[in-house]
N, C-alpha and C positions, 0 to 999 in steps of 0.2 A: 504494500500500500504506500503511498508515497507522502510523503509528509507534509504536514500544513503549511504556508509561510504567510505571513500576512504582510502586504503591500507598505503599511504604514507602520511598522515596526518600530521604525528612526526617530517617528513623530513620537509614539508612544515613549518612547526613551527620554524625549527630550520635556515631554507634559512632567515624567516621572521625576524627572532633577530637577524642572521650574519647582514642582511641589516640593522637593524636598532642599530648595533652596527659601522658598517661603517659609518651613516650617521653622529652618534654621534663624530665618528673620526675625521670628517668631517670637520665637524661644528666645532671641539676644535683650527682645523687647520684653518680654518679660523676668529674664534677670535683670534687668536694670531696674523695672518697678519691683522688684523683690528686694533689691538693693537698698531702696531710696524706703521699703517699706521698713527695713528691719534699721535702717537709719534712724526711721524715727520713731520705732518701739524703744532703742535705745536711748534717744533724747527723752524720751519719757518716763524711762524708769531711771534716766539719772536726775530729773525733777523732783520723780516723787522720791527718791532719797535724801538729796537735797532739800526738800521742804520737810520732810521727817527730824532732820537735822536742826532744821531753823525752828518749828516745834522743838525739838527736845532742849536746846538751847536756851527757848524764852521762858521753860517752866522753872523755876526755885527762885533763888533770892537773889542770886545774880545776875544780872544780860548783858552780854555783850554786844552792845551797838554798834561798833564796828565790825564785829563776824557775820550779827543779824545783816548788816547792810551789802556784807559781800557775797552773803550766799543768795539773798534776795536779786540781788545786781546780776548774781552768777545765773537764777532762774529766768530772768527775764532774759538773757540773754541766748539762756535754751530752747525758750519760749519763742524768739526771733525764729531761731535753727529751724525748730518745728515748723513753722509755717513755712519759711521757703521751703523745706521737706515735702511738707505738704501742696504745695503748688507744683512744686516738680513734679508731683506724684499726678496733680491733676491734667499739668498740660503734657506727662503723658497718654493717658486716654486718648486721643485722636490719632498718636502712634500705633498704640497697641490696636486700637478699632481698625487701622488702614491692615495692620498686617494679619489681624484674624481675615477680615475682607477677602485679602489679595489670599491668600489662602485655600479659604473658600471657593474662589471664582478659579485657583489652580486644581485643584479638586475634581470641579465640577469638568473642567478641559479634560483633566486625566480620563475620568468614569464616562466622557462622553466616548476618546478613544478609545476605551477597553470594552464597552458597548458593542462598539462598530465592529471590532474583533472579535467578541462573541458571536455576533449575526455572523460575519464572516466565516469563523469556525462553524459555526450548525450547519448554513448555506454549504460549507467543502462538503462537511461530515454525508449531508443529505445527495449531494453532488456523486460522494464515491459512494455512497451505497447503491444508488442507480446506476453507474458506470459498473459496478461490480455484479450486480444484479440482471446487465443487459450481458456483460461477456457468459455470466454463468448461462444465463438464455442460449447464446449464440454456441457453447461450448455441449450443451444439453441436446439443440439441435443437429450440430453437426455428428453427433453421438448416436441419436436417434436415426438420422440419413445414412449413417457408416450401419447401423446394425439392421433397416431395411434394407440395404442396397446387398448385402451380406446373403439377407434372406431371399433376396430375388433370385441371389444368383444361385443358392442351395437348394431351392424350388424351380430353378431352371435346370439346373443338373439332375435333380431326381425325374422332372420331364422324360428330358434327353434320354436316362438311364428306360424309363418306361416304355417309350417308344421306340427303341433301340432293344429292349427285349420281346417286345411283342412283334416286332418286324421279322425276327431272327427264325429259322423256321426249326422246326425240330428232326436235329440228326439222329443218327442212330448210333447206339451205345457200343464203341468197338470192342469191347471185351465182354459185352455179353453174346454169346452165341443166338445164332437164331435158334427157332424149334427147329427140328428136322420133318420133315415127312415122314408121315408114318409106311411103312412098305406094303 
């Protein structure tokens, strides 16, 4: 049986590494917000330690107002951190939304080629069952014509054989003696 090949193979190849250069896209795009996310879990648990501090600080009988004011000074300044964190975070969403997109729409290129290659595949599959189907036909009759033509001619020779014995006249047995005359 001869093997399938499919025409647009090439394309297919090249749909397959567009998708798997998007996903790569991807994925960079989202390490960075994953980055910028744990940036700012970390700005925020060194706030609230930070501010745990400045509580533990103002409780008993003595305060130090100059510590109070530097760690205060220190949180608003984490607090800044935080928000450009936070905006980073947000103008990327238009990033990460183009490259799910772009994605997507690589995706959908792929599965429309792979598609086309399956019909393709069924349409051979269907193609050589009938191509194989029509030689076994052509292979059956010529089998059938070799085994009449066989029979004509074995039905001709027993003919032949019949006619050729009824024509033949009947001799007489030389080793048997005739009767003799009786005297």
């Amino acid at each position: 049986m001869a093997k399938f090949v499919f025409n647009l193979e090439s394309v297919l190849r090249a749909r397959k590494a567009d998708e798997r250069a998007r996903q790569l896209a991807l994925a960079a795009v989202q390490r960075e917000q994953a980055a910028l996310e744990d940036e700012l879990r970390r700005i925020h648990n060194t706030i609230q330690i930070e501010r745990e501090e400045l509580r533990q600080g103002l409780v008993g009988n003595e305060v130090d107002l100059r510590a109070a004011r530097m760690q205060a000074a220190s949180t608003v300044r984490l607090e800044g951190q935080a928000r450009r964190v936070v905006q980073g975070i947000a103008a990327m969403q238009p990033r990460l939304e183009a490259a799910r997109q772009a994605l997507v729409e690589a995706m959908t290129r792929r599965k429309a080629v792979e598609k086309l290659r399956e019909a393709r595949y069924e349409e051979w599959i269907t193609d050589s069952k009938r191509r194989e189907a029509t030689i076994l036909d052509e292979v059956g009759l010529a089998s059938a014509a070799r085994i009449a033509r066989e029979e004509d001619e074995s039905n001709a020779d027993r003919a032949e054989d019949q006619r050729s014995s009824q024509a033949t006249p009947e001799t007489p047995n030389p080793i048997t003696p005739e009767p003799a005359e009786a005297a």
